[in-house]
N, C-alpha and C positions, 0 to 999 in steps of 0.2 A: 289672767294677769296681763296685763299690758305693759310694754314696753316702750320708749321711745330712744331714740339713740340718735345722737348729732353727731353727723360726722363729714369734712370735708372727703370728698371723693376722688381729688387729686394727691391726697396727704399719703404718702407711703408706708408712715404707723396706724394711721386708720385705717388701711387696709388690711394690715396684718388684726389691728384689734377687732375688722371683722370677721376677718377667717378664726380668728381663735373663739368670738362669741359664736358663733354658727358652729363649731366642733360641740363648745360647752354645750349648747344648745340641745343638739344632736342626743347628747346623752343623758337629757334632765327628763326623769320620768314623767313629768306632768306636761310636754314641749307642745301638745297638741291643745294644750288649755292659755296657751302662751302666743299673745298678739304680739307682733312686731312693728313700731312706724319706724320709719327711717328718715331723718329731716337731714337738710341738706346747710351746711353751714362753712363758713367761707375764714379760714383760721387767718390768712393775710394777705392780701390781697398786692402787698407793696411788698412781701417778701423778692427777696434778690433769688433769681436763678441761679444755683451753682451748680459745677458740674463736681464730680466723685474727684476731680484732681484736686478742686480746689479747698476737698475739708482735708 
């Protein structure tokens, strides 16, 4: 099976959404029949920096 998965790399839920794919992963019986691409995808690029005080 193959996989592909887009994910921004600076995104702080896409990181979490790969630590919890990589757990799942981890425990799917078939994981060594299971190809991973990873594409690298850019969610916005004119997003405003904020910092944690300001949400």
């Amino acid at each position: 099976m193959k996989i592909q998965i887009w994910s921004d790399v600076v995104c702080p839920y896409c990181y979490i959404g790969k630590r919890e794919f990589e757990k799942a992963l981890a425990q799917f019986e078939h994981r060594h029949n299971v190809e991973v691409e990873w594409k690298s995808f850019e969610l916005d690029r004119e997003a405003p920096v904020r910092s944690p005080d300001d949400m």
